[in-house]
N, C-alpha and C positions, 0 to 999 in steps of 0.2 A: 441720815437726816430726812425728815418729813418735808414732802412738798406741799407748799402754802399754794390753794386752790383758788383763783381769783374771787371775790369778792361778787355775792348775787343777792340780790334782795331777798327777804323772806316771803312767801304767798302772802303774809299780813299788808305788808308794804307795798305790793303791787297792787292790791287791791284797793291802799289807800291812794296809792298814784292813778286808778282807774276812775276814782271818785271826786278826788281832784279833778282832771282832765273833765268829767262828766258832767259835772255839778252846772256849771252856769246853762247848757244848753238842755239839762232836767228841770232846771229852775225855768226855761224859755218855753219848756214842753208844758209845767205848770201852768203857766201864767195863761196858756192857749186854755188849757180846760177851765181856769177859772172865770173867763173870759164870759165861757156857755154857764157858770151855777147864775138862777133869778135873784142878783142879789138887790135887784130893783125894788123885789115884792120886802124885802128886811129894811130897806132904808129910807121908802118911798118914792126910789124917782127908777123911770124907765130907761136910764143909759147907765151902760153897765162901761168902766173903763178899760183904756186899749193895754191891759195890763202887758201883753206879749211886747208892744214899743217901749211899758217900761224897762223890760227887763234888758231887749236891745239895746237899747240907750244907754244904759247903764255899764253893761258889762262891753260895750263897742269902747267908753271912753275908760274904763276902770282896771280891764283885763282883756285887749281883744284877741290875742292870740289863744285865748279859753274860750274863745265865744268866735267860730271862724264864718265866711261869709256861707260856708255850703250847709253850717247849722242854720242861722237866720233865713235861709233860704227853707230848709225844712220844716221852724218853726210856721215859718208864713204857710207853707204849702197844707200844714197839720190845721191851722187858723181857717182857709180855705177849704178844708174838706168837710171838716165840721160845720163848718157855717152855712154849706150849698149855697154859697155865692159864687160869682166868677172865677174860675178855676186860675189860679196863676196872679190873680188882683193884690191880692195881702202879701206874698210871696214877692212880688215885682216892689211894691213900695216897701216893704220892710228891707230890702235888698237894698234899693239905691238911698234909703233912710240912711240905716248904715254905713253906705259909702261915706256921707255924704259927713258923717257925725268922726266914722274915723279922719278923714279930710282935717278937719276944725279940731282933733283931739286934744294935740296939744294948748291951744285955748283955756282945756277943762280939766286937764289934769290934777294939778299941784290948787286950783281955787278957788274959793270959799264955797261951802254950798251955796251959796244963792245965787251963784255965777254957775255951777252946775245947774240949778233948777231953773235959769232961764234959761240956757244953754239946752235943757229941756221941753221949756215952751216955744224955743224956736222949731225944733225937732217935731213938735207934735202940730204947730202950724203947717211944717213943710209938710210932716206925712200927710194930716188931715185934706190939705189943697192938695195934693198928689192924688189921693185914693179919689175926691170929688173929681176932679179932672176927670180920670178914667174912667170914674162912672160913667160921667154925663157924655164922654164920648162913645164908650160903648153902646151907651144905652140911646145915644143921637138925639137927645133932650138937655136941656138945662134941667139941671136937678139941683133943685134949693139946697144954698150951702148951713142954711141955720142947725139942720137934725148935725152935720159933721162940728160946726162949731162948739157946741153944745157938749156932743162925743169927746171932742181934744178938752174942751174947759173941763171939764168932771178928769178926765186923763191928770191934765195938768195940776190940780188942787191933790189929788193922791198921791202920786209921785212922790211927793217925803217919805211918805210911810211904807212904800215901798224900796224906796231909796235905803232908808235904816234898816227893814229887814237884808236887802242883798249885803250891805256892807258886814250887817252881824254873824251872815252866813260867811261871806268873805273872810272877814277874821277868826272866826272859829273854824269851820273847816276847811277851806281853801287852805291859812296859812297856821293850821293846827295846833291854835290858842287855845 
């Protein structure tokens, strides 16, 4: 009689379990580059949004174990290199961002989008005052909070549409609809 050889996935299947696991923290690496395209100059206004907090935010209360704190810590660090701003600044708020969103998840789970999306504009209050802080004490000035408010309001009005893109990624590839 033939021995029955345990059960291993095919190379197709692991590579789709690689892309799985991958996905939300490519989508976070995304969201950093798109961060830097001018898309001020196509729409007319000079603030460009905190697309990398949407994607934390999202994926912290939707899937956090696909999205763990040493990604969010990289996406911030990748945010931070590109930007030649304070090395560690993006990285340190997006970090306790996160903390701060899985803490309240439950909250956001199971309820309706518009309790997600303020749930949201809490989130981009708190980073927005967070990253001001730091500034203004690094930099040992008060540093006008209107350019940051401005930054999270333009944040906070895209977010839908970012929202429905990660969800349509979510069900199509994550859960292989």
């Amino acid at each position: 009689m033939a021995k029955l050889e345990p059960y291993s996935p095919t190379p197709a299947a692991r590579a789709g379990r690689i892309v799985m696991t991958v996905m939300p923290f490519a989508m976070g690496l995304a969201c950093v580059l798109l961060a830097f395209v001018p898309l001020g100059r196509v729409v007319g206004s000079p603030l460009t949004p905190a697309f990398p907090l949407m994607a934390i935010y999202y994926w912290a209360v939707v899937k956090p174990e696909m999205f763990p704190p040493v990604a969010v810590l990289a996406v911030g660090l990748m945010f931070d290199l590109i930007s030649g701003g304070a090395i560690g600044l993006w990285a340190l708020v997006y970090v306790v961002t996160y903390a701060v969103v899985i803490s309240q998840r439950m909250l956001l789970v199971n309820a309706p989008f518009s309790a997600f999306w303020i749930g949201f504009l809490a989130t981009a209050v708190f980073a927005g005052s967070l990253a001001w802080v730091i500034v203004s004490v690094i930099h040992g000035i008060f540093v006008p909070p209107g350019s940051v408010a401005r930054h999270m309001a333009v944040t906070v009005a895209v977010f839908p549409i970012f929202a429905m893109l990660f969800g349509r990624i979510q069900t199509r590839v994550l859960q292989g609809g």
